[in-house]
N, C-alpha and C positions, 0 to 999 in steps of 0.2 A: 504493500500500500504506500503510497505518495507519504510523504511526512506530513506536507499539509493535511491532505484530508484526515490523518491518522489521528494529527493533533485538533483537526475539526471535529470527527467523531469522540474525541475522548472530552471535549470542551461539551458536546453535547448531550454525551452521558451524566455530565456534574450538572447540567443547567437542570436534565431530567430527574436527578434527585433532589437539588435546591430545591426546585418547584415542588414535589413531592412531599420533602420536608416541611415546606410553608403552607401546605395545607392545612385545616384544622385535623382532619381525620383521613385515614389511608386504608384502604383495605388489603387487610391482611392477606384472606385467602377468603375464598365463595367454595362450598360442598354443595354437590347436587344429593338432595336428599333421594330425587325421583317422584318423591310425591308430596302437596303442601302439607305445611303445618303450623298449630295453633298452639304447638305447647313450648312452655318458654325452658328454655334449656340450662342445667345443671351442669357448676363450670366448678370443676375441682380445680388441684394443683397437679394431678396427674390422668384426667378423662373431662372429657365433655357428653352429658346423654340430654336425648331428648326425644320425643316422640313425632308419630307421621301417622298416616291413615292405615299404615299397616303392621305397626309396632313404635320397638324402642332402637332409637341407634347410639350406639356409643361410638368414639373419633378418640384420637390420642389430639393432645393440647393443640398441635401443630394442621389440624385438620386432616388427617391421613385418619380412614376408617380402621377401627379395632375391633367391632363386630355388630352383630345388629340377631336382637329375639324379636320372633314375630308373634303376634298378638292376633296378626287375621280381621281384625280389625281397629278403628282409627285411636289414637294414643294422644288426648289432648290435655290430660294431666300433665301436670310439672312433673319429672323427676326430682326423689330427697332422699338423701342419704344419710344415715347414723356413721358414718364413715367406714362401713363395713360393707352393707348392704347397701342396694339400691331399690325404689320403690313409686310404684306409679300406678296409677286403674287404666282401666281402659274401658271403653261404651260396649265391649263383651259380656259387662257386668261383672268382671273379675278384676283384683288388687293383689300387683304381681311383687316378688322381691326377685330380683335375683341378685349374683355379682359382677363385679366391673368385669367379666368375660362374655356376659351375656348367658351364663348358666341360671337356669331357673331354683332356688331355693325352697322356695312354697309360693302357694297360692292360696286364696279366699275369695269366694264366691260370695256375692251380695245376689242383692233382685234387681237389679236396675244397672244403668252406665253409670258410672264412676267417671267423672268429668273436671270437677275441682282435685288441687292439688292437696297432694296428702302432708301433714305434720308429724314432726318425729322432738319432741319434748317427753318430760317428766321419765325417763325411759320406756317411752312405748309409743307408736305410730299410730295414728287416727286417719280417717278415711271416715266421708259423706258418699254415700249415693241414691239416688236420684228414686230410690226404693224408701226414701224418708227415713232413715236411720244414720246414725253417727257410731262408727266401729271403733274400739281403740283394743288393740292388737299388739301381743309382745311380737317383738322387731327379730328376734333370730328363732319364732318357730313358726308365727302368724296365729297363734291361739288365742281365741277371744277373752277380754281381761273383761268388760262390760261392752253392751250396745243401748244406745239412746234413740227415742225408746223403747223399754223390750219389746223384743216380737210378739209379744201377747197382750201388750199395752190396749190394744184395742178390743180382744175380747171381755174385759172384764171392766169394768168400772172402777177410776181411779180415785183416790183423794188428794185433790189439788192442793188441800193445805198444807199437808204434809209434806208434800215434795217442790211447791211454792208457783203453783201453776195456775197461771191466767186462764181464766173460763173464758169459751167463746160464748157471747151475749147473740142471744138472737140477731139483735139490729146491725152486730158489726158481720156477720155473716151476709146479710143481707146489703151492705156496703159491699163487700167484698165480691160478691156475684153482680152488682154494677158496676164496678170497677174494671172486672175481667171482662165484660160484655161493651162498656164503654170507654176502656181507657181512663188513667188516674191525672188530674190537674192537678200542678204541685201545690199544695197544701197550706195555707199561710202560719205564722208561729204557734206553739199550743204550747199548754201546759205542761209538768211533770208527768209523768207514766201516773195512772190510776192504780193503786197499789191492788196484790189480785182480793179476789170475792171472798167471801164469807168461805166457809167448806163446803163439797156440795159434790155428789158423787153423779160425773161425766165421764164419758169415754175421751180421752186422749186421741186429740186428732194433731198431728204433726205433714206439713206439706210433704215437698220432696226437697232435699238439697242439692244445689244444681253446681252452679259454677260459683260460689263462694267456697271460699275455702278456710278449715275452720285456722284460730291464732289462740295462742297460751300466752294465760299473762296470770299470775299470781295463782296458782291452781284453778285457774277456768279458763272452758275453751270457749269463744266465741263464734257463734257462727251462722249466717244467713241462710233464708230459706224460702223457697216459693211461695209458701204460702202469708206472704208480708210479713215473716218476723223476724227479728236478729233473737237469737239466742245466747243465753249462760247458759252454760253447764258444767256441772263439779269433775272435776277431770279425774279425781280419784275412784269413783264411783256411779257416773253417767249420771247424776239426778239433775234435777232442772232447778237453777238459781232463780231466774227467773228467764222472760223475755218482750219484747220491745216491739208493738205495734207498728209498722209504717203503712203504707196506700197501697202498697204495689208490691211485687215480690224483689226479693235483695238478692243482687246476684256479687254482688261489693265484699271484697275481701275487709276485715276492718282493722285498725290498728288501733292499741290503746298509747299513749303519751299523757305523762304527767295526771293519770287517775283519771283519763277525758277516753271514750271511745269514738272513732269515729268512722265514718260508713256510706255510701252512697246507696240508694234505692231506686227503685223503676218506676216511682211516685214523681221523680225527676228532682228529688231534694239533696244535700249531703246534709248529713246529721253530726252533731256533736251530744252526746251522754256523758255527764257525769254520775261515775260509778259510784260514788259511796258521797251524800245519801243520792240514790239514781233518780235524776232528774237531767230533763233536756236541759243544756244551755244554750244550745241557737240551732238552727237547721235555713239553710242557704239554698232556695228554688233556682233550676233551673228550666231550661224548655225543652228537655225530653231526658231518657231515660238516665240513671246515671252506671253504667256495668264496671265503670273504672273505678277500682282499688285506688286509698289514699298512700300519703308516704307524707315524709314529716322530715322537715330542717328548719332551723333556727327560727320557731315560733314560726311557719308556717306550714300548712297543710296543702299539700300538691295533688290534681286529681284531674281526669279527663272526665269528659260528659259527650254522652252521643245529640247532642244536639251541636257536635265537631267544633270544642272549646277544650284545652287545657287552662286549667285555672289553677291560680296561687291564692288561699283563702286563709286572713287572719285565725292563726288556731283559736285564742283566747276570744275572741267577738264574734266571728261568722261572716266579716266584713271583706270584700272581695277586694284584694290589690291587685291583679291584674287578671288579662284575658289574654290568651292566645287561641286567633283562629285556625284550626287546622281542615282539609279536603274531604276528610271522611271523620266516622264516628272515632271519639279516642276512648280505645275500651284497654288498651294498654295501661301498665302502673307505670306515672313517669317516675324514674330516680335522679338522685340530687348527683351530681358531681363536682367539688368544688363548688364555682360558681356558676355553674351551668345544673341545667334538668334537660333530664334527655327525655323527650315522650315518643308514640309512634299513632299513628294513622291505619285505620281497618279498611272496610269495602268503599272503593273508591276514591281510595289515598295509596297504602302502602308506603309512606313514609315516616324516617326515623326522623325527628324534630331536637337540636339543642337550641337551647334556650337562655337567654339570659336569666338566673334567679330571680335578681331585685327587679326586673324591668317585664319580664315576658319580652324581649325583643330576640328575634330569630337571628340565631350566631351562623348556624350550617344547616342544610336542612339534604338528607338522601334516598332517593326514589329506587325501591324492590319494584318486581316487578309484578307482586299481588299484597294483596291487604297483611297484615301486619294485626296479628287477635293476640300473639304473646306477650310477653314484657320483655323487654330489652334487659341484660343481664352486664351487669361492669366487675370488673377485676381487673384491680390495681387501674394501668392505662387501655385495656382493650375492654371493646364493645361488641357485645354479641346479641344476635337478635334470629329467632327464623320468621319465615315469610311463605306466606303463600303461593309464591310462583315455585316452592320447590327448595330452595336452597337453604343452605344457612352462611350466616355472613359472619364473619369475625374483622375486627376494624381496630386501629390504632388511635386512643385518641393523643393527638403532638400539639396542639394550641386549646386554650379555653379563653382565650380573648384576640383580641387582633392588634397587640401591641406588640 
């Protein structure tokens, strides 16, 4: 080769990483899954798993595939791990463990899809499915420790005092079948929770639990459910602490900060609860549904809304400090990073959004090439996210501002 050009090609190799360099974010590498997917992937220090419509796949860190169990059908649970095991449901109706080979450990059969992501606290694994029940299972046999509630809940007649259970009142049933027949308008402020009824022997009716997934915080688990309610429950024991009316069914993973719960619903609200004495402190209307999980940095609460807004909302007041508009429904959890929040975009979007914290103002914004139902997943500087066009993306983040 000419000197010149040698020394012009190798000028143009440095310009190709400088540029590279100064972008905000790089992508690392793209895996073709083969088929989309909804579930938001588990990033260890040694494996990456996540699911697709026809199992589970694991990748070693570097994205090079290390095996994949199949399920036969679609895998839109998160995988979670006790760092042993790995753990996931599937819409098969069964809740798999196996390990980082892809070897199957045991299994547990439920009645329904298994679609929210399973928790692994207090040493034992929990799982909701779609069959109305909340499973908590030891983690290296999968034997039932308790279920909520028991499977014969409904043959016999309960005592709600005892176990601290809100009666269903004629009239809010009768809301409840308008609501589903006409849609829920979000709801203006109301009072504290009505503590439950006198005693009074009913049959226990619990919805289905769908895509909320349950959270431990001080021995209870929390957890939403189709049929309008967020739920306690004593995590040693499956009884019912209590639980929390909204409009509409709660598909809102929720987080507790500072003794405060907080939640979105398909009432089209976000809620704020305080736990002890339980009374609302504010709940924040929006204009349609809310399915996006909150997350929490420095006194604020960070959440999407499928009327295609990520919003930043004063934890302590309910008071909205900013909006971002996003293309499609944001049913994503954004996370903080620094000073940025990364969210993503569903049908009709397919993109991953950072964001300025304090401002909502859009730093970089990157287009998949199908909607985006996961959460985006950060360690240390890389960003990982799958996508419904198929793949999974892994990304560098190299600037958080443009200074």
């Amino acid at each position: 080769m000419h000197r010149g050009l040698k020394n012009c090609a190798m000028l143009s190799l440095v310009a190709l990483a400088l540029a590279a360099c100064s972008d905000p974010i790089t992508l690392e590498y793209r895996y073709a899954i083969g088929a989309p997917s909804q579930s938001t992937p588990l990033v260890t220090d040694s494996y990456i798993a996540f699911g697709s419509q026809g199992g589970l796949t694991i990748l070693e860190v570097n994205g090079e595939k290390r095996c994949f169990f199949p399920t036969h059908r679609e895998v839109i649970s998160a995988p979670k791990t006790d760092g042993n095991l790995i753990f996931f449901g599937s819409v098969n109706y069964i809740f798999y463990a196996v390990n980082d080979r892809c070897e199957e450990v045991w299994k547990y059969s439920t009645r329904d899809r298994v679609k929210s992501d399973p928790l692994v606290a207090d040493d034992l694994v929990f799982v909701s499915s779609y069959d109305g029940h909340l499973y908590a299972l030891q983690p290296d046999s999968g034997r039932e420790v308790w279920i909520f509630p028991p499977r014969d809940a409904g043959d016999e007649p309960a005592d709600l005092e005892s176990q601290g259970f809100e009666a269903d009142q004629p009239q809010e049933v009768a809301a409840e079948a308008a609501v589903a027949e006409d849609g829920a308008a979000a709801p203006s402020a109301e009072a504290a929770p009505a503590p439950a009824p006198e005693a009074e022997k009913i049959k226990l009716k619990v919805g289905d639990f769908s895509y909320s997934s349950p959270l431990y915080h001080d021995g209870v688990i929390y957890l939403g459910n189709l049929d309008f309610y967020m739920y306690a429950i004593n995590a040693d024991d499956g009884t019912l602490k209590w639980r929390f009316k909204t409009q509409a069914p709660v598909t809102s993973t929720p987080i507790v900060v500072d003794g405060a719960l907080y939640f979105g619903s398909n009432d089209g609200n976000v809620y704020a609860i305080q736990l002890d004495p339980l009374t609302t402190l504010w709940k924040l209307p929006t204009r349609d549904w809310v399915n996006s999980s909150p997350t929490f940095a420095d006194g604020t609460v960070y959440i999407g809304t499928n009327d295609r807004h990520i919003l930043a909302i004063e934890a302590k007041t309910g008071q909205q400090k900013w909006s971002f508009e996003t293309e499609g429904p944001a049913i994503s959890i954004p996370i903080p990073h620094k000073n940025l929040l990364i969210g993503a975009g569903s049908s009709g979007d397919g993109q991953l959004y950072a964001l300025q914290r304090d401002t909502g103002e859009l730093f970089w914004k990157f287009r998949t090439g199908g909607s985006i139902k996961s959460d985006p997943v950060l360690k240390n500087d890389l960003l990982y996210a799958t996508s419904g066009d198929g793949y999974f993306y892994a990304f560098r983040v190299r600037k958080t501002s443009s200074k």
